[in-house]
C-alpha positions as CSV (number, residue, x, y, z in Angstrom):
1,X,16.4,-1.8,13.4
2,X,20.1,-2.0,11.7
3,X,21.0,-0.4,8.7
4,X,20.0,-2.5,6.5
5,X,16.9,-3.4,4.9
6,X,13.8,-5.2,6.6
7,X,13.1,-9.1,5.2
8,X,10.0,-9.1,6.7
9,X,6.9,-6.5,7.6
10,X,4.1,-8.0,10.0
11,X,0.7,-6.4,10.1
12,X,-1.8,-8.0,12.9
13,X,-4.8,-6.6,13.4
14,X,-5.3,-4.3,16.5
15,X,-7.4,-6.2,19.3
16,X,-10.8,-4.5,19.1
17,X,-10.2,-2.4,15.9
18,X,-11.0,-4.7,12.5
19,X,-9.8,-1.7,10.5
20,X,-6.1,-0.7,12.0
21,X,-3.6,-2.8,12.5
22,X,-0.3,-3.3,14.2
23,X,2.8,-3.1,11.8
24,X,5.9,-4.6,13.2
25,X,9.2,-4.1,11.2
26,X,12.5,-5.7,13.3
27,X,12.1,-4.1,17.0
28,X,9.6,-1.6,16.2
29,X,6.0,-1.6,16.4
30,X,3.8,0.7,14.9
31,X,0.0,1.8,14.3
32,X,-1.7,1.3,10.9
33,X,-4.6,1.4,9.2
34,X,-6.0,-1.6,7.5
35,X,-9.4,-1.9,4.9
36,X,-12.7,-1.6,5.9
37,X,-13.5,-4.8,5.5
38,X,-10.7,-6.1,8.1
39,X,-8.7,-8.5,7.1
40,X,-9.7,-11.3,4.5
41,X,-8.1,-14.4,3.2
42,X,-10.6,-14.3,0.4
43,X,-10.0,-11.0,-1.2
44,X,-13.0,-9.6,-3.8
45,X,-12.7,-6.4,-6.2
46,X,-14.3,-4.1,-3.8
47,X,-14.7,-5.3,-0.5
48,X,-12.6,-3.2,1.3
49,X,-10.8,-5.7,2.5
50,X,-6.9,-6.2,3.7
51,X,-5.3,-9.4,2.0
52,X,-4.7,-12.2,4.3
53,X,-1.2,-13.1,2.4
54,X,2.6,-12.4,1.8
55,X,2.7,-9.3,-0.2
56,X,6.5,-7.8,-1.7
57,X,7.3,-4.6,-2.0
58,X,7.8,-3.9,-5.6
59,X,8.3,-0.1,-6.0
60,X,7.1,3.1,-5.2
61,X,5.6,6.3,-5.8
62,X,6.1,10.0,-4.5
63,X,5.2,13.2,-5.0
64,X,7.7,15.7,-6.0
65,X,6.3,18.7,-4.7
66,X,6.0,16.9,-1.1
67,X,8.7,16.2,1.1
68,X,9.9,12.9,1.3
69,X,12.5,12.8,3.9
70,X,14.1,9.2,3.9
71,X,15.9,7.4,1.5
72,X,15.0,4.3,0.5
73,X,16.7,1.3,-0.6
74,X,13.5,0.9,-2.7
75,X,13.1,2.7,-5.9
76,X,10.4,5.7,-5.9
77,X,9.3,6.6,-8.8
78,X,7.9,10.4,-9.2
79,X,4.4,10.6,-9.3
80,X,2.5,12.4,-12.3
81,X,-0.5,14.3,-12.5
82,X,-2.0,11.7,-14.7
83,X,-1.0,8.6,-12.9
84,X,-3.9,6.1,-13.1
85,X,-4.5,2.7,-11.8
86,X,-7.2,0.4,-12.9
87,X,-9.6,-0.8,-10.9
88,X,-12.0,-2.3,-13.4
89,X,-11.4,-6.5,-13.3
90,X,-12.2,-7.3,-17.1
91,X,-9.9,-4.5,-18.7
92,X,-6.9,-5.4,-20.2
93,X,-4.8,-2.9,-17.8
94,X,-6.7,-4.3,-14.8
95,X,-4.5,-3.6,-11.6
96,X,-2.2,-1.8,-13.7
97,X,-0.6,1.7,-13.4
98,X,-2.8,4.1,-16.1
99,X,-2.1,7.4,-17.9
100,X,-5.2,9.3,-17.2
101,X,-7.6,10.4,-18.6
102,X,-8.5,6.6,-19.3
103,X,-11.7,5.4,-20.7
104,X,-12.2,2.4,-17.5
105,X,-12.5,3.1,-14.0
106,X,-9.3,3.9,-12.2
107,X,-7.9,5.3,-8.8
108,X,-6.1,8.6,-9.6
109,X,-3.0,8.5,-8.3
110,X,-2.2,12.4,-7.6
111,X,-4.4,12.8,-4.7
112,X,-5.2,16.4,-3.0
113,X,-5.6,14.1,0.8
114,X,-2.1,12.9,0.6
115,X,-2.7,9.5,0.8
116,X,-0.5,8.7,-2.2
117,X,2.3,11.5,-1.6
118,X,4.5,8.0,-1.1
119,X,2.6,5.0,-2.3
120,X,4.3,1.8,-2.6
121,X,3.1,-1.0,-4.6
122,X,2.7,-4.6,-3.2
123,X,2.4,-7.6,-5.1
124,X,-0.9,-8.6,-4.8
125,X,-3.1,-10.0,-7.7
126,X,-0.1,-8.4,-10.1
127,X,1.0,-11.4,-11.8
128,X,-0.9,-13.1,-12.7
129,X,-3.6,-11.5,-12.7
130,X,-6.9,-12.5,-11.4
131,X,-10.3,-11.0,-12.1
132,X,-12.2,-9.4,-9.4
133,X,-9.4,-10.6,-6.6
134,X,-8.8,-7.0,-5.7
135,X,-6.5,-4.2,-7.3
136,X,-4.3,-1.5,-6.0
137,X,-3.0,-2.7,-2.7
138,X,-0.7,-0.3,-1.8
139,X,1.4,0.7,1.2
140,X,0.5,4.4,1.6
141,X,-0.1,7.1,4.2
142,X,-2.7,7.4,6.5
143,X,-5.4,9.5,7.4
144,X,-5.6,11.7,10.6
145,X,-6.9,9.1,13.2
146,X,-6.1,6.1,11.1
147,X,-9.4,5.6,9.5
148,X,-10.2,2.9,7.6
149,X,-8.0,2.8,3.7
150,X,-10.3,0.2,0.9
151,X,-7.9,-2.5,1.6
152,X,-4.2,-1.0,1.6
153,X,-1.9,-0.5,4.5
154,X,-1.3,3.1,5.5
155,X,1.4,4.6,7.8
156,X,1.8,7.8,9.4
157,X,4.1,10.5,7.2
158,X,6.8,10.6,10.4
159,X,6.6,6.3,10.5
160,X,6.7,5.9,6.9
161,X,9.6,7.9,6.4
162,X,11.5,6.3,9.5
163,X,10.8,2.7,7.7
164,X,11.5,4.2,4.4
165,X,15.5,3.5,5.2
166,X,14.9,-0.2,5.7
167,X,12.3,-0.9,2.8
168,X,13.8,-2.7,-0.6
169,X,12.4,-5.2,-3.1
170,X,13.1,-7.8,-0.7
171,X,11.0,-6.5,2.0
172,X,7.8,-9.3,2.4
173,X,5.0,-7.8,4.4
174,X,3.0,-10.4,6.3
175,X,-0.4,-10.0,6.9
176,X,-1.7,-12.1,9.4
177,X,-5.1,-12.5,11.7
């Protein structure tokens, strides 16, 4: 990779292994995990599921008590304790970012797993919105042993912050089958 930023992000799905993928961004390729559900080109509220489809990077999310090590050419946001994100499809903040405590169903965004410490918001099912096509898709970090996220795309800490340099709001992920 170059100095600048990425256009495009591929995710494949790793032969054998519906639920991690392989993320390729410029001359690098690296591990991932993908949804439960594997990969779907008919995504449903709760399926756990990976979106078949271009997704941009939009923003993102970190923690301030964590280290994020890399700049990024994308903004980050700081995370707040009561950072929300509805998940429930006939609210009127469905797949929207929350204060919390809020009265519908949401993912809290402050997570004591780490998941979210940086969380970067994709474009999917943000505009316009859809009901029950699936809410926060995120690009996050993933669990020890890259197990299964409920649709997102998850990185390592020590991959995410090498990408972080090359991520902007021009960055497309592809997810392909």
């Amino acid at each position: 990779m170059t100095g600048r930023s990425l256009r495009f992000i591929d995710v494949r799905p790793r032969p054998g292994h519906r639920s991690q993928g392989q993320l390729i961004a410029g001359n690098i390729v690296l591990r991932c995990a993908l949804g439960k559900g594997g990969i779907s080109a008919f995504k449903r509220e709760g399926d756990g599921a990976t979106p078949l489809a271009r997704m941009g990077l939009l923003y993102g999310f970190k923690r301030p008590d964590k280290k994020v090590l890399a700049a990024s050419g994308l903004a980050l946001r700081t995370l707040s304790r009561n950072d929300g994100w509805c998940e429930v499809s006939d609210d009127r903040n469905y797949n929207r970012r929350v204060r919390i405590p809020y009265g519908a169903s949401h993912e809290t965004m402050w997570r004591k797993d780490d998941l979210y410490d940086i969380c970067i918001v994709m474009d999917w099912n943000l505009n316009p919105r859809r009901r029950a096509k699936g809410s926060a898709i995120f690009f996050h970090l993933a669990r020890r042993g890259y197990t299964p996220t409920e649709g997102c795309i998850a990185l390592s800490r020590a991959d995410m912050n090498r990408l972080l340099p090359y991520l902007s709001d021009q960055t497309v992920i592809r997810v392909w089958r």
